[in-house]
N, C-alpha and C positions, 0 to 999 in steps of 0.2 A: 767563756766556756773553754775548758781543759781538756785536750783531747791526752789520755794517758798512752803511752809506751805500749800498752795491753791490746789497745783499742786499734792502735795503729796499724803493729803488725795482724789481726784479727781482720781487718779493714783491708790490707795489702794478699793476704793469700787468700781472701774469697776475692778479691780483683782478678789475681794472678787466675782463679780457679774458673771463675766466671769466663775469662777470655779466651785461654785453652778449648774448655768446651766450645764457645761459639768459634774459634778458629777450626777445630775438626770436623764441627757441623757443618761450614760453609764450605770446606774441603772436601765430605762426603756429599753434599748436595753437589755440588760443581762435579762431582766425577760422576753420578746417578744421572744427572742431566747432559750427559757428554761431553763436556766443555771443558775438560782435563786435557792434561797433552795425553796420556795414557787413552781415554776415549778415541783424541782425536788420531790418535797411532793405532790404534786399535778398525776402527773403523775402516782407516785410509789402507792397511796389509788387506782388510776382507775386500775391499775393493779392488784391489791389484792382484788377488786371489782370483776372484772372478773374471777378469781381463784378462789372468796368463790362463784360465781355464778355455774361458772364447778363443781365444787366439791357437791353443791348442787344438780344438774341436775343429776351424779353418785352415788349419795345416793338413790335417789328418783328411778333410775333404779336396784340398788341393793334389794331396799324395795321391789319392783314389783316383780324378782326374785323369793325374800325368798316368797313372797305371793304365787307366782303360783306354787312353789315346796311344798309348806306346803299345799297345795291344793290339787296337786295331791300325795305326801304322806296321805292325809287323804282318796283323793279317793280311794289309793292300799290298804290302812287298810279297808275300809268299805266293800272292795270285799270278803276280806280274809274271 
């Protein structure tokens, strides 16, 4: 059997065409399912988002704290 010149390349770019496809396929499933660097950089900022947000909100009660003890230390001073 004689495989022609025709046949071959006919053969080689629906290879070529065939692989492409399933290479962008497995590239969009793998980022759809998280598993990309892009996912996982993605996920990992919203996480450290929420962190420097916590961390914010326990500053912001710490400051209130030192307010209202330096408040009432001035008020025990002004008694004295």
């Amino acid at each position: 059997m004689d495989i022609g010149g025709v046949d071959f390349f006919l053969g080689l770019a629906v290879g070529v065409g065939v692989g492409t496809g399933l290479t962008m396929a497995v590239g969009r499933l793998r980022t759809w399912l998280g598993r990309s660097e892009v996912g996982r950089l993605t996920l990992e900022n919203r996480q450290l988002k929420q962190r420097l947000a916590e961390k914010d909100r326990h500053i912001g009660r710490m400051l209130q704290e030192t307010e209202r003890l330096a408040e009432k230390l001035g008020e025990i001073k002004a008694g004295e």
